[in-house]
C-alpha positions in Angstrom: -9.4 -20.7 -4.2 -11.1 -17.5 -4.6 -10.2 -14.5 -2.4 -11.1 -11.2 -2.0 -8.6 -8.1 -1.8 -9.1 -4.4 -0.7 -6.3 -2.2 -2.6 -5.9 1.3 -0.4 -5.1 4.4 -3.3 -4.7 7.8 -2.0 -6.7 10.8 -3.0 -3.9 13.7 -3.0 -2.2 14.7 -5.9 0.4 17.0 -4.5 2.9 18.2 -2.0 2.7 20.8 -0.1 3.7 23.0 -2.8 0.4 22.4 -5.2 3.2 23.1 -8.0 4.4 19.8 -7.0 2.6 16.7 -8.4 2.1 13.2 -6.6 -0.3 10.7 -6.5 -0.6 6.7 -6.7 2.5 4.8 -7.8 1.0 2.9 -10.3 3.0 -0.4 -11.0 3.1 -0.3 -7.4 -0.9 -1.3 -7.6 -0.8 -2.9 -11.1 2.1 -5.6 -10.1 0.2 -6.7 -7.2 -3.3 -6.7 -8.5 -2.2 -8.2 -12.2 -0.7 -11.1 -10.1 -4.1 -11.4 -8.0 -5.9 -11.3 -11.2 -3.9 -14.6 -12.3 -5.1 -16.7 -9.4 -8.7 -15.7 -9.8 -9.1 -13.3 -6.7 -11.4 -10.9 -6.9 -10.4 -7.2 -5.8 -11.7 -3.5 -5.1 -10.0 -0.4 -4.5 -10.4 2.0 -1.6 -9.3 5.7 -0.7 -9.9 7.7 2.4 -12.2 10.2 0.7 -13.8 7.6 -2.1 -13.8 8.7 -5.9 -11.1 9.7 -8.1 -7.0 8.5 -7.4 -4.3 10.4 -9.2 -1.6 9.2 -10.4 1.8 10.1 -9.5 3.5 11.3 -12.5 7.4 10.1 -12.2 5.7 6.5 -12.3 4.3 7.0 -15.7 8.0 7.8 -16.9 10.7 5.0 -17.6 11.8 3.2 -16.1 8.8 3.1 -13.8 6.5 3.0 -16.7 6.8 -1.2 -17.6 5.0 -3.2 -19.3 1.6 -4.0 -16.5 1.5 -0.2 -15.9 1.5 0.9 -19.5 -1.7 -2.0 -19.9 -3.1 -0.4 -17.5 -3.1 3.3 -18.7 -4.5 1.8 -22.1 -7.2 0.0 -20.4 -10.4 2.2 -20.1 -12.1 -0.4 -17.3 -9.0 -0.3 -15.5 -8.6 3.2 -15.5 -12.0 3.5 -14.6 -11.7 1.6 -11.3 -9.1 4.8 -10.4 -11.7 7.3 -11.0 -14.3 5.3 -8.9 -12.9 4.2 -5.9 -15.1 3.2 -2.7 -15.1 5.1 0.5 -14.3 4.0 3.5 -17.7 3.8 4.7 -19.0 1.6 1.8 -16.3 -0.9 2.3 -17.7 -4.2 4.7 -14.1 -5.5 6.0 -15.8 -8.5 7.0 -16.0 -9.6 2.8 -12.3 -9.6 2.5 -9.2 -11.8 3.0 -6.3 -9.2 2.8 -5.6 -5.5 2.5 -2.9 -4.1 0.5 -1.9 -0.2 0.7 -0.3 0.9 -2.2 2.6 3.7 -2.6 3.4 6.8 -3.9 4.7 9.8 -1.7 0.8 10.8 -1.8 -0.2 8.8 0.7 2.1 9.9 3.4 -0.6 12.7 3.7 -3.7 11.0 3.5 -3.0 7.7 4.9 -2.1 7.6 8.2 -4.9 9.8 10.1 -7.8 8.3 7.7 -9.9 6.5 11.0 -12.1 4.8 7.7 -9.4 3.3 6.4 -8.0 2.5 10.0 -11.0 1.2 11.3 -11.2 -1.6 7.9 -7.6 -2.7 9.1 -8.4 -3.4 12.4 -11.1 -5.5 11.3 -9.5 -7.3 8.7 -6.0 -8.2 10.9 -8.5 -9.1 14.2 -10.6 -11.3 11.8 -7.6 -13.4 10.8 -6.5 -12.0 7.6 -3.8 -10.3 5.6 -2.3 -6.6 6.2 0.3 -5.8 3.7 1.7 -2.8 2.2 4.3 -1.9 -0.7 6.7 1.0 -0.2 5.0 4.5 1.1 2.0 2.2 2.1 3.6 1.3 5.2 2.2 5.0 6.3 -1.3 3.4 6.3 0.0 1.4 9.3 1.4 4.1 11.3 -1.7 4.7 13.6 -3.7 2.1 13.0 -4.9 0.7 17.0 -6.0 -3.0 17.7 -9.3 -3.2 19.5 -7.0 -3.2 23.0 -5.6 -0.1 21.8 -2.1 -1.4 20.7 -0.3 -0.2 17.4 -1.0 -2.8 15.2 2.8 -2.4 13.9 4.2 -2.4 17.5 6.8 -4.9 18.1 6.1 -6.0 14.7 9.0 -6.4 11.4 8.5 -4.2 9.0 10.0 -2.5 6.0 8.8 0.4 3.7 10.9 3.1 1.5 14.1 4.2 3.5 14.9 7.4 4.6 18.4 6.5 2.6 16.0 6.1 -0.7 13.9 9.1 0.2 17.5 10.8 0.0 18.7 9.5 -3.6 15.0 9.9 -5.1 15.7 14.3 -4.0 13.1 14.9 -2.6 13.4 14.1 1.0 13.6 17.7 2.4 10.3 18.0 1.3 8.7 14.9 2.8 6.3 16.3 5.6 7.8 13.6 8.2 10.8 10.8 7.9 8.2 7.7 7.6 11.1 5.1 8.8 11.9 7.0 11.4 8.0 7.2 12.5 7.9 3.3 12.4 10.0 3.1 14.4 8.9 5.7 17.1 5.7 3.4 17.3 7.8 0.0 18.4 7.6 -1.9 15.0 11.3 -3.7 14.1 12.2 -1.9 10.6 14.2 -3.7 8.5 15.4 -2.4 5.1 17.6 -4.0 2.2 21.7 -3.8 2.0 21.0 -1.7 -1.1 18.5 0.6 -2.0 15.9 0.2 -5.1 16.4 -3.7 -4.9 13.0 -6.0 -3.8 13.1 -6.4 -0.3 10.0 -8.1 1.7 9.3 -9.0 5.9 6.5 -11.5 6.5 5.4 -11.4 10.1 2.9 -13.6 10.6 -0.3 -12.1 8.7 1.8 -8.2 8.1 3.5 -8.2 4.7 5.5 -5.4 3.6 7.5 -4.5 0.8 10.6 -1.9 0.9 9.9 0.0 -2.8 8.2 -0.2 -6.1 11.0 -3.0 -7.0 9.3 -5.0 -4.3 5.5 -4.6 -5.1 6.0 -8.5 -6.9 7.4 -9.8 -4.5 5.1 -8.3 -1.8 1.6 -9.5 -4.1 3.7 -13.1 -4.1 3.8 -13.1 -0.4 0.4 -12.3 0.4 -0.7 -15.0 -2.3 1.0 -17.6 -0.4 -0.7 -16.4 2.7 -3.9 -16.2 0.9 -3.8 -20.0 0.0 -2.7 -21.7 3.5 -5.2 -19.4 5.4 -8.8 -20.2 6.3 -11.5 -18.9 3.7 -14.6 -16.9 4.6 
């Protein structure tokens, strides 16, 4: 049964400190959208600002760099849909059955204040389907407002990368907010693994979420099974 996916990318490609380069996770989009590929879904990538997503570069290193990201660095179409990703305002939510925001530590800056990208979730939860997000992705959820002006992630379970795993990847005094922490702020019910680094996914109803890049699998396997017992456009 043929579905259609919207993957969110960011646009930035550094911290703060320019010096310091960031940008998608890749496997984090390549698990997920190699698995929807499989069952014959069909799939387009957005950013906030449209056009080109970098890529952050400690994902393109092992062990981060497996075998579905390496395929896709070789693949000149594939790399291609990075380059040319759709804006928000070319995007008509009402065409799709899920929305998946990727990771990387890019996207805590562009992510949560993007009204596009806000605006295409709203639509796409209040029209009955899928909201999902892999590791930093969850920061696409942050401030995202139901049409009666509740968070979408309030009272909701959720997960997304730890504050503990922020901590152990070094780099967490540089992190322009604590994104757990956040979540929680906003009423959503964060739940994380009993280890770091290990898959770890919360299904609530139509919100899917994965803990870390170990978990973008497991998230794409969740929103699949979703996919096939909910109603088709």
């Amino acid at each position: 049964m043929n579905r259609r996916i919207l993957h969110v990318v960011t646009n930035v490609a550094h911290y703060d400190d320019p010096s310091h380069r960031t940008g998608l996770w890749l496997s984090e989009l390549t698990h997920a959208y190699d698995l929807f590929a499989g069952q014959g879904h069909e799939q387009h990538l957005v950013s906030p600002r449209g056009g080109h997503s970098p890529l952050e570069p400690r994902s393109l290193k092992w062990p981060a760099l497996d075998h579905s990201a390496k395929a896709w660095l070789q693949d000149p179409a594939r790399m291609a849909l990075l380059d040319n990703t759709l804006a928000p305002d070319n995007v008509d939510a009402a065409a799709y059955d899920a929305i998946y925001f990727t990771g990387g530590h890019a996207v805590m800056w562009d992510f949560p204040d993007s009204e596009g990208i806000q605006k295409i979730t709203r639509d796409i939860h209040e029209q009955g389907g899928i909201v999902s997000a892999v590791c930093h992705g969850y920061c696409g959820l942050l401030n995202t407002r139901l049409s009666d002006g509740q968070l979408l992630v309030q009272g909701r379970r959720v997960t997304g990368f730890s504050w503990t795993e922020e901590i152990l990847a070094g780099v967490s005094r540089q992190m322009p907010y604590n994104a757990q922490a956040e979540m929680s702020r906003r009423g959503a019910l964060y739940e994380k693994g009993l280890l770091p680094f290990v898959p770890k996914v919360v299904v609530d109803g139509r919100l899917v979420t994965g803990q870390n890049p170990q978990s973008a699998k497991a998230t794409a396997k969740a929103v699949a099974a979703l996919l096939r017992t909910s109603g088709q456009h």
